[in-house]
Each structure stands twice: as C-alpha cells, then as structure tokens.
C-alpha positions in Angstrom: -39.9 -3.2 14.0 -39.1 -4.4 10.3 -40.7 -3.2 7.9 -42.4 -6.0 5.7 -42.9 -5.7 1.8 -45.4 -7.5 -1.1 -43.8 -8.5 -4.3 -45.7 -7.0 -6.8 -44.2 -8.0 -9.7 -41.5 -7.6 -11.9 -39.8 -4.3 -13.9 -39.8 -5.9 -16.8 -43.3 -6.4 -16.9 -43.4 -2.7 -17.1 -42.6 -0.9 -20.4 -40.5 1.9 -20.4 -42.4 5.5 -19.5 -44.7 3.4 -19.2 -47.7 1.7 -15.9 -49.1 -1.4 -14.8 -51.9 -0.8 -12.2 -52.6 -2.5 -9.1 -56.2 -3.0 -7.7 -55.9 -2.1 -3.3 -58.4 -1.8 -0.8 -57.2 1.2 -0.7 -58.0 1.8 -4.5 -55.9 1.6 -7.7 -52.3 2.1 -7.6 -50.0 3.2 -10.6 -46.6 1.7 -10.4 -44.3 3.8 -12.7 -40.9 2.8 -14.9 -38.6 5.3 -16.8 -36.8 5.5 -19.6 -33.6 4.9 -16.8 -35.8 1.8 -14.8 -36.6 4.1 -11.7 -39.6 3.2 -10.5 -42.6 5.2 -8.9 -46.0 4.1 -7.5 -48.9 6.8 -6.9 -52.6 6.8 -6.3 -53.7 6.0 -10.3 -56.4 9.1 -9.8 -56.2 12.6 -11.1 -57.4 14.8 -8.3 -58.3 17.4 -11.0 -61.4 15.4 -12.9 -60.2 11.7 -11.5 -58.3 10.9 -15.1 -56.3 7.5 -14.6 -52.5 8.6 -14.6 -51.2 5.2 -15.4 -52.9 6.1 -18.9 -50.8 9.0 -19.0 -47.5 10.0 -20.6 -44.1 9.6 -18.6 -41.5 11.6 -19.1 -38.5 12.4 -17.2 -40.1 11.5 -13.4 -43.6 12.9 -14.2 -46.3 11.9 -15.6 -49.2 14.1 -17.3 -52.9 13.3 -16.7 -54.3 12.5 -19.7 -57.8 14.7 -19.2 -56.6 17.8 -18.7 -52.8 17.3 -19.0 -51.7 18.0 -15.1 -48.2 17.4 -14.2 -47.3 15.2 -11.7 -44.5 14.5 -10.0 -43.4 10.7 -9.6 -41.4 11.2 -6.6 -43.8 13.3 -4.6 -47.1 13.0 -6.3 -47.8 16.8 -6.4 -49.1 18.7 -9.2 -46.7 20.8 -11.1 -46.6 24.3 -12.5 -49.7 26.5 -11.7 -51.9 23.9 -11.0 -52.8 22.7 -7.3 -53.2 19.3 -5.7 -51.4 16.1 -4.9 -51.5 12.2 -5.1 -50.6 9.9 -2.7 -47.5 8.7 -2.7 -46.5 4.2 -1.5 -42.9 3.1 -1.0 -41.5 0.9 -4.1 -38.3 -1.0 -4.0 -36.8 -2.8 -6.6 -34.3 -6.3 -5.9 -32.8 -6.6 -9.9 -36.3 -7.6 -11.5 -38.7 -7.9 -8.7 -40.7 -4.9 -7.4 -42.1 -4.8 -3.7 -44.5 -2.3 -2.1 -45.0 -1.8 1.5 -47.0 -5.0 3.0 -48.7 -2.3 5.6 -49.7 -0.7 3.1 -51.4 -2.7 1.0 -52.1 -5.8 2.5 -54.0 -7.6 -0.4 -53.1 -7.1 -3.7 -54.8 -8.3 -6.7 -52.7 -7.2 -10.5 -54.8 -5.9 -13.3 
C-alpha cells in the first residue's frame, strides 16, 4: 500500500525557527522550520499547562513552550531535561518548496 500525502504548503511560508499552524480534526498541528530548513510538525499543545508551542522559541531541533518554558524535542516530541511528557509526533516531507503531511493522517486540512 502507498502511502498517500496532503500538501500543506510551502517552506517558505515558514520563517526560520519559526511555525505556521494547521487546524485537523485531530486538533492544531505545529509545523516547524530551522535555522538549516528542517522541518518538524508536532501536536501545537503543551502537555504541561496546554501552552501553544508554535508560539514558542526554536532553537537547534527544539522548541520551548512559552508558559512554562518546557523543552521539546522536534524530532520526537518528548519533553527534555527533568521534565516529563510528550507530543505527538506526524510525518512531514519536503519536495524543494512544498511540504506534505501524511493524507491518513489528517485527512482535511484547513491553514490558519
């Protein structure tokens, strides 16, 4: 079975260390750029005190919530240093400009 994927925009609609946000059935996703053009996309909720992590700051490939500053990691959504928890994690892929998330996924997408 092929897997099929949504475009979802583009990279450079994304500034660097920076978010855009997608509105899911499934609830809001953060997609993530770095300062090198890797891209990331996590659930866009703090598990800590439900902070948006797309408002947070990027740095390296995590981002810190910007309630309570909690580290996450971009590629596998879990909290760093003493801190516990974890985000969910969605499959990204990039073709040059254009960014795709899995269609199983996320199988209607509206941008914000």
């Amino acid at each position: 079975m092929t897997e099929e994927w949504t475009e979802i925009g583009r990279l450079s609609d994304i500034p660097r260390r920076g978010a855009r946000c997608l509105g899911t059935p499934f609830g809001r996703i953060a997609v993530f750029r770095t300062v090198d053009d890797a891209v990331f996309a996590l659930e866009d909720r703090c598990p800590h005190k439900g902070g948006p992590l797309s408002d947070g700051i990027v740095h390296g490939t995590s981002v810190t919530c910007p309630l309570h500053n909690w580290v996450f990691s971009l590629e596998t959504g879990q909290v760093q240093g003493p801190d516990k928890g974890q985000v969910q994690t969605f499959a990204i892929r990039r073709d040059q400009d254009r960014l795709f998330i899995t269609a199983s996924i996320i199988p209607a997408i509206a941008a914000e």
